[in-house]
C-alpha positions as CSV (number, residue, x, y, z in Angstrom):
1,X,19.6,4.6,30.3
2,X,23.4,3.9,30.5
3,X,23.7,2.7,33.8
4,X,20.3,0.5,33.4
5,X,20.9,-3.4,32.0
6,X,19.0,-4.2,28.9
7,X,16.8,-6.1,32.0
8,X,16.2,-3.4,33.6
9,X,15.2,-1.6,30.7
10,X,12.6,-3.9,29.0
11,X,11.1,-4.2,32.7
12,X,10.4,-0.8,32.5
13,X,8.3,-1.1,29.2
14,X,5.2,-2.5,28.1
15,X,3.9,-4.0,25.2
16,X,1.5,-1.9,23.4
17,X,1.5,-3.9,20.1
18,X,2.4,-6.8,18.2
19,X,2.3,-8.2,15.1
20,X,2.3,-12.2,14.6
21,X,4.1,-14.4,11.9
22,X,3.8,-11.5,8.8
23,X,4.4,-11.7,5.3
24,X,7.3,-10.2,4.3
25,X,7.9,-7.8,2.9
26,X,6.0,-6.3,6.2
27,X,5.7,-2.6,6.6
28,X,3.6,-1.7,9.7
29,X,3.2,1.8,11.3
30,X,4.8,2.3,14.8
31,X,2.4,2.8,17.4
32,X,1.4,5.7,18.8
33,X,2.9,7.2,15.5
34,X,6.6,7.9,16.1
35,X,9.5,6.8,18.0
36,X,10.7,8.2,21.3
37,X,13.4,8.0,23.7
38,X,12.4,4.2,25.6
39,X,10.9,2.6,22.3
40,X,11.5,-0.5,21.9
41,X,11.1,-2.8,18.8
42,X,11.6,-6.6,19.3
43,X,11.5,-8.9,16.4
44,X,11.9,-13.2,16.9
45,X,13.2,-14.2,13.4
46,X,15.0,-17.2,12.1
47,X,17.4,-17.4,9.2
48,X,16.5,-20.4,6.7
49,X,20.3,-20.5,5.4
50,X,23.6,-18.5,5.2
51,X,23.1,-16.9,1.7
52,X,21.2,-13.8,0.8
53,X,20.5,-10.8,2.9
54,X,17.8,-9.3,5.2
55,X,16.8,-5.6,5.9
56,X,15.0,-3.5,8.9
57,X,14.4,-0.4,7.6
58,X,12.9,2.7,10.0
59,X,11.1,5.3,7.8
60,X,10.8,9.2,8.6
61,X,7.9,8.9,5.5
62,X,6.0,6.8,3.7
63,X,7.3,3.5,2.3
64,X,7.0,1.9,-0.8
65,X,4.5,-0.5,0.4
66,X,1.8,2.6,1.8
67,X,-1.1,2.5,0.1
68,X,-4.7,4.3,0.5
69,X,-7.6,2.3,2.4
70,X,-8.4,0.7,-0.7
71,X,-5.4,-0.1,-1.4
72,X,-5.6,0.8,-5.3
73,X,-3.1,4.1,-4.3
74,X,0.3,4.4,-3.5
75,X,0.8,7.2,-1.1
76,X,4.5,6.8,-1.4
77,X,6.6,9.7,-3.0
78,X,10.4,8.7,-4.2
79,X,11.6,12.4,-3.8
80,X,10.7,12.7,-0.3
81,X,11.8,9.3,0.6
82,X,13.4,9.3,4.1
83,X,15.3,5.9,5.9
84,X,16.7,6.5,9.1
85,X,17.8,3.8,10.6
86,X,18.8,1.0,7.8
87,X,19.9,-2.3,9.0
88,X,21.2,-4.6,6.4
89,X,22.4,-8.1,7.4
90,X,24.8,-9.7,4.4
91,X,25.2,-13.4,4.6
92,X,28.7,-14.4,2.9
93,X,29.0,-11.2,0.7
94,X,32.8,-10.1,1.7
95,X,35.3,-10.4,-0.1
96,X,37.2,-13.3,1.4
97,X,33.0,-15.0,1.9
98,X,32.5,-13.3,5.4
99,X,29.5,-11.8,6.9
100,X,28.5,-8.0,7.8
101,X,26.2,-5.9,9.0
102,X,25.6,-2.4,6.8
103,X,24.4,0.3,8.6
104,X,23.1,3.6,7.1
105,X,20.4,6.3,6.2
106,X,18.7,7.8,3.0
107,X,17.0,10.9,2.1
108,X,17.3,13.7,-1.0
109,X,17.7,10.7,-3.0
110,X,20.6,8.9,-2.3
111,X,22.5,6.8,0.4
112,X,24.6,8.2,3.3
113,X,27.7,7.5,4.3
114,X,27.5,3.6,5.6
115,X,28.9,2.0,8.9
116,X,29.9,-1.7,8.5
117,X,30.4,-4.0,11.7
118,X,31.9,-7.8,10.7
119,X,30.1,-8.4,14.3
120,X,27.6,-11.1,12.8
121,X,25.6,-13.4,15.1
122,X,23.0,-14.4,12.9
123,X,23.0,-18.1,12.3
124,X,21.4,-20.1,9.9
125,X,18.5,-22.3,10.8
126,X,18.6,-20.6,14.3
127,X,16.1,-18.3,15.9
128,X,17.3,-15.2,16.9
129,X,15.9,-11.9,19.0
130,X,16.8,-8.7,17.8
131,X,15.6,-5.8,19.7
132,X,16.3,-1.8,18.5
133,X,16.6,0.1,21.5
134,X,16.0,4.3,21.0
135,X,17.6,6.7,23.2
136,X,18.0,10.2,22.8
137,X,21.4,10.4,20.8
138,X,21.4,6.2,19.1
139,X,19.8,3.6,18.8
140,X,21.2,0.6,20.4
141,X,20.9,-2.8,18.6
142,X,21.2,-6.3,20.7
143,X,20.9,-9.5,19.2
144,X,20.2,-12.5,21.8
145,X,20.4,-10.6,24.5
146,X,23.6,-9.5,26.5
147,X,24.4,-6.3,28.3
148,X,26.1,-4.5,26.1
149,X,24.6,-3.9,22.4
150,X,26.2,-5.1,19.3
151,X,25.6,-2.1,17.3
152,X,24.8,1.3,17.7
153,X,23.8,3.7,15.5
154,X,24.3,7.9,15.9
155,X,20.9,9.4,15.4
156,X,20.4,11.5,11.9
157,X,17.5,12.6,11.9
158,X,14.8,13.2,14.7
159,X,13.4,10.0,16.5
160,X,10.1,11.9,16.6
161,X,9.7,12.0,12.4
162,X,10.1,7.7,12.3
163,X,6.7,6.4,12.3
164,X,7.2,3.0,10.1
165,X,8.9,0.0,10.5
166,X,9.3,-2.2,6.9
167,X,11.1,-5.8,7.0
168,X,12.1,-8.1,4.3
169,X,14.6,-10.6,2.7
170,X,14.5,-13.4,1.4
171,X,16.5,-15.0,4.0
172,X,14.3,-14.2,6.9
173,X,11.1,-16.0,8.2
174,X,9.6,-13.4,11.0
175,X,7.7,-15.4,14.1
176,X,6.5,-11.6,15.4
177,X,7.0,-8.3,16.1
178,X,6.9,-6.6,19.5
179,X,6.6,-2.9,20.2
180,X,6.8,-1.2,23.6
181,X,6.9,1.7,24.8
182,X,8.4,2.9,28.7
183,X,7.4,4.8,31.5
184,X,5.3,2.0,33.6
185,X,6.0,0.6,36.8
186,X,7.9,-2.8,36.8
187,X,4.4,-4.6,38.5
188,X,2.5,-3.6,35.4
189,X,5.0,-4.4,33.1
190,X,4.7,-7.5,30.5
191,X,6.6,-10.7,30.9
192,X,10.3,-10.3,29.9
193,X,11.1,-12.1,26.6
194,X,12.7,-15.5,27.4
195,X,15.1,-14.9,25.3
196,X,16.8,-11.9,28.1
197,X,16.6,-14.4,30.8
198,X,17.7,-17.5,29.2
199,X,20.1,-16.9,26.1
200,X,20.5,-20.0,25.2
201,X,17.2,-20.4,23.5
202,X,14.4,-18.3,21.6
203,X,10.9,-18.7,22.7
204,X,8.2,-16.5,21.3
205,X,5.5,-15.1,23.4
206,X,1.7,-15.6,23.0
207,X,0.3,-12.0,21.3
208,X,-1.4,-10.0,24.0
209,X,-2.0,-7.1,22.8
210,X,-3.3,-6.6,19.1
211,X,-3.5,-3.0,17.6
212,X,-5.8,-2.5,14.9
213,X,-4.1,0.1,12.9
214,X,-1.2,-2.3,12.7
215,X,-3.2,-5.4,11.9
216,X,-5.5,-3.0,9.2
217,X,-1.6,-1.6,8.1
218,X,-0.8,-5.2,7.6
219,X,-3.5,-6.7,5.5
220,X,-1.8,-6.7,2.2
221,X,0.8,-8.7,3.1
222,X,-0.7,-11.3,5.0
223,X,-2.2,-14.7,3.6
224,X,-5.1,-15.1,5.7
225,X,-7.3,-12.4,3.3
226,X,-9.4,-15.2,1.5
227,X,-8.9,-13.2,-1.6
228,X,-5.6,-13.0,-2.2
229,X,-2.9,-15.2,-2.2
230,X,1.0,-15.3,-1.9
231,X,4.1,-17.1,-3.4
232,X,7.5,-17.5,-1.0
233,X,10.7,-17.3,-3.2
234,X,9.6,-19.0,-6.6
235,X,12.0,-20.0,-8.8
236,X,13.2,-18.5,-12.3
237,X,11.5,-19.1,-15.3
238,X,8.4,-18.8,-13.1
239,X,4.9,-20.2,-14.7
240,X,1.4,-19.9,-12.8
241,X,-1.8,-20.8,-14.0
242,X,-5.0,-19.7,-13.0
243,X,-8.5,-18.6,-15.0
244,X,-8.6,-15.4,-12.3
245,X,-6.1,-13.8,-14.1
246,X,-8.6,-13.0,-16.5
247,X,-10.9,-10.9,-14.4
248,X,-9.9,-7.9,-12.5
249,X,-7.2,-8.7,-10.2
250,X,-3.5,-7.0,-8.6
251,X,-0.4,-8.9,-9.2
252,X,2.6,-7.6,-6.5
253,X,5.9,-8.8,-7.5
254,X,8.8,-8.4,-4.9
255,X,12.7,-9.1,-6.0
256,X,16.1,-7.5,-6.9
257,X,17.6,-7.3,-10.1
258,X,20.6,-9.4,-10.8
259,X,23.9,-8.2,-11.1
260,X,25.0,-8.9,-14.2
261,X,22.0,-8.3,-16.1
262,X,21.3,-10.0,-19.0
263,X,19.3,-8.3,-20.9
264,X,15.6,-8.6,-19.7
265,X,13.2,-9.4,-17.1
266,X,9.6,-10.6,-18.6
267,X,6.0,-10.7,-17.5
268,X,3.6,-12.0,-19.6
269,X,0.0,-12.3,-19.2
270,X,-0.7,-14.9,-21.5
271,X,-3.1,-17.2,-22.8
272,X,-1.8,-21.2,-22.6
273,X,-4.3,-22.9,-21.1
274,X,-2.0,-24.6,-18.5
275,X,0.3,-25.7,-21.1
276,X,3.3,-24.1,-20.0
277,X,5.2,-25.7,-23.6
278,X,3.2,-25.2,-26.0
279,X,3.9,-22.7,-28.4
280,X,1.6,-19.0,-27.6
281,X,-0.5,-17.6,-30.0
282,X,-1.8,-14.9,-28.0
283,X,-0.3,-13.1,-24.9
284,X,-2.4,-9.9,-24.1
285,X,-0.1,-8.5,-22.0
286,X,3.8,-8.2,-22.3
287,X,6.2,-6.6,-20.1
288,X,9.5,-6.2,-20.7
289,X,11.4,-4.6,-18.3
290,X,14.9,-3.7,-19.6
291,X,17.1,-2.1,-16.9
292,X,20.0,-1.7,-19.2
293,X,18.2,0.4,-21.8
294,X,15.9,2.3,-18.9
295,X,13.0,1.5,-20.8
296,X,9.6,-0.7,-20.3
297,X,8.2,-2.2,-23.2
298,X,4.7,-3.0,-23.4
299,X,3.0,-5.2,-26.5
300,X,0.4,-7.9,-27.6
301,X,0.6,-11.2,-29.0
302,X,-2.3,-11.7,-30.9
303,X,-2.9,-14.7,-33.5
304,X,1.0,-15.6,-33.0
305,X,1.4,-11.5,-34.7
306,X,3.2,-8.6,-32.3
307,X,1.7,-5.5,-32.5
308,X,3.3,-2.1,-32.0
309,X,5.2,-1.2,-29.0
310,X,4.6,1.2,-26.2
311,X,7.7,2.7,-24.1
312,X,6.8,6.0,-22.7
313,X,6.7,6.8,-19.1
314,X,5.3,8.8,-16.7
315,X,8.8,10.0,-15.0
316,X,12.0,8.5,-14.7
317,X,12.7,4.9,-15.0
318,X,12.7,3.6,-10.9
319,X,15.4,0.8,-11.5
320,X,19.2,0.2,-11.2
321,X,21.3,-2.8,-11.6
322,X,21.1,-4.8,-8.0
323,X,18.2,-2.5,-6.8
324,X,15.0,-4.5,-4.8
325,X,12.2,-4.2,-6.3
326,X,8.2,-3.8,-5.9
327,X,6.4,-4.1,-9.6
328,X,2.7,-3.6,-8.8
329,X,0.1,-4.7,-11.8
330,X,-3.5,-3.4,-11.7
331,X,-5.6,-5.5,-14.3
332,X,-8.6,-3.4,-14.9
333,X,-11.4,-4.1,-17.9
334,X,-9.9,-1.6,-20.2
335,X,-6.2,-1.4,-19.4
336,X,-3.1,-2.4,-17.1
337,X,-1.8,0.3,-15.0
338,X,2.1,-0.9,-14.2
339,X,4.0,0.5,-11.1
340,X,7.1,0.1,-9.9
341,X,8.7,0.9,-6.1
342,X,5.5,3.2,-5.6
343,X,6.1,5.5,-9.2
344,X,3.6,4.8,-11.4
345,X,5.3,3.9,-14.5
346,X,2.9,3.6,-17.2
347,X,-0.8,2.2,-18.3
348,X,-1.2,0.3,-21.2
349,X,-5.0,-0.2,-22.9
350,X,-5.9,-3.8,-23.9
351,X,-5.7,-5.1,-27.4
352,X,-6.9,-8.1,-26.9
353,X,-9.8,-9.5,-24.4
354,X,-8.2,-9.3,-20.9
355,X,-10.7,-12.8,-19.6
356,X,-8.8,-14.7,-22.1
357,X,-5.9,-14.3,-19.7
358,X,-5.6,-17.4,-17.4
359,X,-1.6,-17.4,-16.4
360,X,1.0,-15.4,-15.8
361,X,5.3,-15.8,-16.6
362,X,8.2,-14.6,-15.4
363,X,12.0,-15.0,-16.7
364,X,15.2,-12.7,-17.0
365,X,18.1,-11.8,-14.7
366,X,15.9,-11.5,-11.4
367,X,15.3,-12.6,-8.1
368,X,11.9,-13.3,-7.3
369,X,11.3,-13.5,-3.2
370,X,7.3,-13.3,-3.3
371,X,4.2,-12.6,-6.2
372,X,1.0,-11.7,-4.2
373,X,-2.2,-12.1,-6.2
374,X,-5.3,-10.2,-5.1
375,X,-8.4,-10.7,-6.8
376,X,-11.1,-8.0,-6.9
């Protein structure tokens, strides 16, 4: 493909799937099940400001966000945890308040060794296409266009093991997600994004082509399920009432610990009958995650009285200082199962009657970029 333009090569593909304005965080198989030499994944984003960061990550496993049909199960496993292609775009984050891009992989726990490009033509409040290009060797990463790419990354592991792509950030809003696939004759071929033929603006193309396993993939993270509902980027302390809390229900909290952290980061399930000042006298669930002392207190407020708490775990604590995060609540009749990036963490059996719970709070030294509620 070196002596084809990035013309010549998208004329050669043809869509096979799309995905159309997702929640984030989005994590959607790739089609046909892994990536070969020709892929290529086209996302039509926007940047709301210039602060924060946004990530595209390409996973050799399951994700944090895989789940069973039902989707009461995680099916991701920390220890076999595979990245590899990470894409990390930092708004204002150098040292003199530049702008990078971190490149890198993950797997046997830990990070590899990173490749950082101060190439940066993200923009904020302007569209952008980004495209990931796979050839045999790299991938090949063009923003806007152009004929040669603005990054390229040296494959690590094989192209044929990378069978998801997850998204997210809170400084990202995602307009849709393209996947094609070569080997078709250019008469057959889809229309060319605009964006190839006319730099100068962004224009994103009808959907086409719908696959179900993506859209099926995507169903927990979209708001047009009737039952659930979703919160962009709420603010800190964060207060929500509503009587559904109270019956069965999945609370899915996405953010990053702060850096410093000061001490704790609070969920209660409480009862205040939409008063969000006046002083609790019961609070059937409390969660206090406490990053600094690896632990995760669980406790009742009952009558205004604490009761004893609860701080074993099932396995290692999942957190660090600065780490994204997915906490994942299942309120059940009898108890609260309490998962975090996947692990499950711990359960904790109610004390007090669980429909009595009509909001939920959040407070500490986090960052909160979406709460998903689904109700059973």
């Amino acid at each position: 493909m070196d002596n084809l333009s990035l013309v010549e090569i998208i004329d050669r593909t043809r869509l096979v799937s799309d995905v159309t304005e997702p929640i984030l965080p989005v994590c959607c198989p790739v089609p046909g099940g892994n990536l070969r030499p020709g892929s290529l994944i086209i996302l039509y984003a926007s940047c709301p400001n210039n602060q924060g960061r946004f990530r595209i990550d390409l996973y050799a496993s399951n994700c944090q966000h895989c789940r069973s049909e039902d989707g009461k199960k995680s099916l991701y496993d920390p220890a076999e945890r595979i990245v590899a292609l990470h894409f990390n775009a930092r708004f204002g984050e150098g040292k003199d308040g530049s702008s990078y891009v971190v490149m890198n992989s993950f797997h046997e726990g830990k990070w590899d060794q990173d490749e950082r490009s101060t190439v940066f033509p993200f923009q904020p409040e302007q569209p952008f296409c980004l495209m990931i290009l796979t050839e045999e060797e790299r991938f090949r990463i063009y923003v806007d266009g152009g004929e040669r790419p603005h990054y390229q990354f040296q494959h690590r592991f094989s192209i044929g093991d990378i069978g998801r792509i997850h998204i997210e950030g809170p400084n990202l809003s995602v307009e849709l997600i393209e996947f094609r696939e070569p080997g078709i004759d250019q008469e057959q071929s889809s229309p060319l994004p605009s964006i190839i033929q006319d730099p100068s603006a962004v224009t994103i193309q009808p959907s086409t082509v719908v696959d179900d396993n993506v859209a099926r993939e995507n169903r927990d993270v979209s708001d047009k399920n009737e039952n659930t509902n979703i919160v962009h980027s709420p603010s800190i302390p964060y207060f929500e009432h509503n009587i559904n809390f109270g019956k069965p229900c999945d609370i899915i909290i996405n953010g990053m610990i702060l850096d410093p952290f000061n001490k704790y980061f609070v969920i209660n399930l409480a009862n205040t009958n939409g008063d969000r000042d006046a002083k609790k006298q019961n609070i059937p669930i409390h969660i206090s995650i406490r990053v600094d002392q690896s632990k995760i207190v669980r406790n009742s407020l009952i009558n205004g009285v604490w009761g004893q708490e609860e701080t074993c775990l099932e396995g290692t604590f999942p957190l660090t200082i600065g780490s994204m995060f997915e906490v994942f609540i299942q309120n059940q009749n009898e108890s609260v199962s309490i998962s975090i990036n996947g692990q499950l963490c711990c359960q904790y059996k109610h004390r007090h009657d669980p429909k009595t719970i009509d909001t939920i709070e959040i407070n500490g030294s986090v960052r909160l970029d979406s709460i998903r509620y689904r109700f059973n």
